[in-house]
LUMGU-289914 format. One record per residue (C-alpha): residue in three letters; x, y, z. Coordinates in steps of 0.2 Angstrom, whole numbers, plus 5000, padded with zeros to 4 digits. Layout:
! residues N
alaXYZ;...
END
This chain:
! residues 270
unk555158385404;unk556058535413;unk557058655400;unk558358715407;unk559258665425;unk560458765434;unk561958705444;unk563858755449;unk565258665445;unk566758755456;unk566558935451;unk565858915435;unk563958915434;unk563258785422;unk561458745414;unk560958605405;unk559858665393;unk558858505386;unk558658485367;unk557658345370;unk557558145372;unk557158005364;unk557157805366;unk557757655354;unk558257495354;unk559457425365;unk560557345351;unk560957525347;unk561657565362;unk562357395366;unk563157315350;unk563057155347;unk562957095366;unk561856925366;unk560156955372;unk560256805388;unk561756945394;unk561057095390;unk559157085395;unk559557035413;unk560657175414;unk559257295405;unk557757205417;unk558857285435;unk558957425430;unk557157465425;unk557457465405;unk556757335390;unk557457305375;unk556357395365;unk556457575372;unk558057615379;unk557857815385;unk559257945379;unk559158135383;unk560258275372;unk561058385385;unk561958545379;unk562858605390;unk562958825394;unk564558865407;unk564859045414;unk566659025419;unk566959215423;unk567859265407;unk567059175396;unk565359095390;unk565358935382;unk563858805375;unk564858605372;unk563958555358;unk562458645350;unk561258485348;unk560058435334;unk559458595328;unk557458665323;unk557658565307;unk557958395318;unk556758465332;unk558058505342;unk557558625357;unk559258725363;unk558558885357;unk556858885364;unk557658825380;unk559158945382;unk557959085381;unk556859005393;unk558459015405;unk558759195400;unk560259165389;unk560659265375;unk561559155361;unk562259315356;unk563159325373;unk564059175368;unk565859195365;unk566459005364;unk565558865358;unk566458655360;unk566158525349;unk566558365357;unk566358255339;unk565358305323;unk564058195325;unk562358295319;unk561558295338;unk563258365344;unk563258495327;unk561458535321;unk561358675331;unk562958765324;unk561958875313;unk560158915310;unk559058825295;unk559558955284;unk561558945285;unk561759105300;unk562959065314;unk561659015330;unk562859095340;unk563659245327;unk565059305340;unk565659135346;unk567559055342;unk567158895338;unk568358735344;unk568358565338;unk569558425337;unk570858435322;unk570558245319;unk568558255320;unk568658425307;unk569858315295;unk568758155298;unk567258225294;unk567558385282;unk568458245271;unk567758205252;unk567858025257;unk566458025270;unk565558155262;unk565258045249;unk564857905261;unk563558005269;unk562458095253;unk561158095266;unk561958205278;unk563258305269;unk562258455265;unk561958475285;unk563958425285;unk564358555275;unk563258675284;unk563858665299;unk565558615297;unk566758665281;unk565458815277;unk565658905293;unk567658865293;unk568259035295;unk567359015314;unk568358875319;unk569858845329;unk570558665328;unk571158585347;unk572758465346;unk573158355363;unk572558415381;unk572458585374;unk571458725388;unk570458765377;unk569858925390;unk570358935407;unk569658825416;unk569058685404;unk570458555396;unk570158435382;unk570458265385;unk570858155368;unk569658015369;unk569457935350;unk568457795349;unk566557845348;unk567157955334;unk568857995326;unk569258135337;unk568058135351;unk568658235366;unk567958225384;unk568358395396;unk568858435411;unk567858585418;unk568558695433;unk569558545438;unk567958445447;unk566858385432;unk567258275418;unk565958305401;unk566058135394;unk565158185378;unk564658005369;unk566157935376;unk564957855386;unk563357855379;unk562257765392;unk562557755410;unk562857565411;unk564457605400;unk565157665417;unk564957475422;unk564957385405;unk566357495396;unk566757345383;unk564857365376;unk565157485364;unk563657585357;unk563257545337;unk563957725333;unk565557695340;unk566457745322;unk567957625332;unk567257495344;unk568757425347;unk569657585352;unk568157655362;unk568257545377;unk570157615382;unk569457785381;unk567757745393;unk569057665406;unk569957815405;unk568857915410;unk568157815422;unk569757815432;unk570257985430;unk568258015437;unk568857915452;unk570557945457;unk570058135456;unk568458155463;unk567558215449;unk565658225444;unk565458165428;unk564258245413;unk563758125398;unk562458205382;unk561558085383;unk561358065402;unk559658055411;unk559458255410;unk560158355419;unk561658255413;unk562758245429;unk562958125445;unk564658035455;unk565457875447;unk566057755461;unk567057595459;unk565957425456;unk567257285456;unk568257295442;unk567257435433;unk566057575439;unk564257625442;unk563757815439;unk562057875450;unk561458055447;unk561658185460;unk559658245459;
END
């Protein structure tokens, strides 16, 4: 797969700089739907149970003043690729001033620092959600999550001093806005870039969220909550003409969403 992939988004020039894809299971993206409504929904549009494919999709923006990476991926301990692929694009992570966290998932975090604690990106503000930092900083789920608190810790609470907590629709820099969407995660947020493109994050993990936003995703933390914030966004998409970005799109991440009855289909711009 391509590395990196260039486009504009009004005057901010943007890259998606892959981290790479893999595929699962359907239940994971799809809950607990029943298989004789989900696998004729899967069969038309070209996907089987078994293998349902997701792509990780960082995304590097040049808005002028600043430069930002939203989120920072898996990281080379997960196999994760931002690195490689920034370079390949001619990026320097040093050059980076501001780095967004759209939740604290490890995907979204694992790239914060390098395998041996360094910041990846050493002059970079940091900005995440206060909810998501509480959430996921917290002894509670630390203790929950043995498995993954010393990556938690890593890139989180240990690199602390770094980070800048965002409360409501916050501008985060000019020209990029969180957007409060908890549901996949505590205190997910979505953002609005230059005022034409909507990053989803996991908000919407698949693209058939756009048209079946009830279906929430097994890592939805609140799967009740999650389907509100998917038909926000969805509208908002609509009403203002926006292109829409999802992580874990079909790289390079972006496309159009347009009504389809009472919900919404999303088709990529390539």
């Amino acid at each position: 797969m391509i590395g990196f992939h260039r486009f504009q988004i009004g005057d901010f020039a943007a890259v998606t700089v892959n981290d790479g894809q893999f595929a699962r299971e359907a239940g994971i993206f799809f809950g607990s739907v029943p298989d004789a409504e989900l696998e004729p929904v899967l069969a038309a549009n070209g996907l089987t149970r078994d293998a349902v494919p997701s792509w990780f999709d960082p995304l590097y923006l040049d808005t002028g003043q600043h430069k930002v990476i939203v989120d920072t991926g898996n990281g080379a301990e997960r196999g994760g690729q931002i690195m490689t692929n920034l370079q390949a694009a001619g990026i320097d992570p040093a050059d980076i001033d501001t780095v967004i966290i759209t939740h604290a998932h490890v995907d979204h975090i694992g790239g914060n620092t390098t395998p041996d604690g360094m910041l990846a990106f050493p002059n970079a503000r940091y900005y995440i959600g206060r909810d998501e930092w509480n959430y996921w900083t917290s002894s509670e789920v630390l203790n929950l999550r043995p498995e993954r608190a010393p990556l938690l810790r890593r890139n989180l609470s240990d690199i602390e001093r770094v980070f800048t907590f965002v409360e409501g629709e916050a501008e985060i820099v000019p020209g990029i806005q969180a957007i409060p969407t908890p549901g996949h995660s505590p205190g997910h947020i979505a953002l609005l870039v230059a005022g034409a493109m909507l990053h989803v994050g996991d908000a919407l993990h698949q693209p058939l969220h756009a048209e079946y936003p009830d279906w929430s995703a097994s890592f939805d933390t609140y799967p009740d909550v999650a389907p509100a914030a998917r038909r926000k966004l969805m509208k908002m998409a609509v009403e203002q003409n926006l292109r829409v970005f999802g992580f874990h799109f079909p790289f390079p991440g972006y496309g159009r969403v347009t009504p389809k009855g009472a919900t919404w289909t999303w088709q990529p711009e390539l």
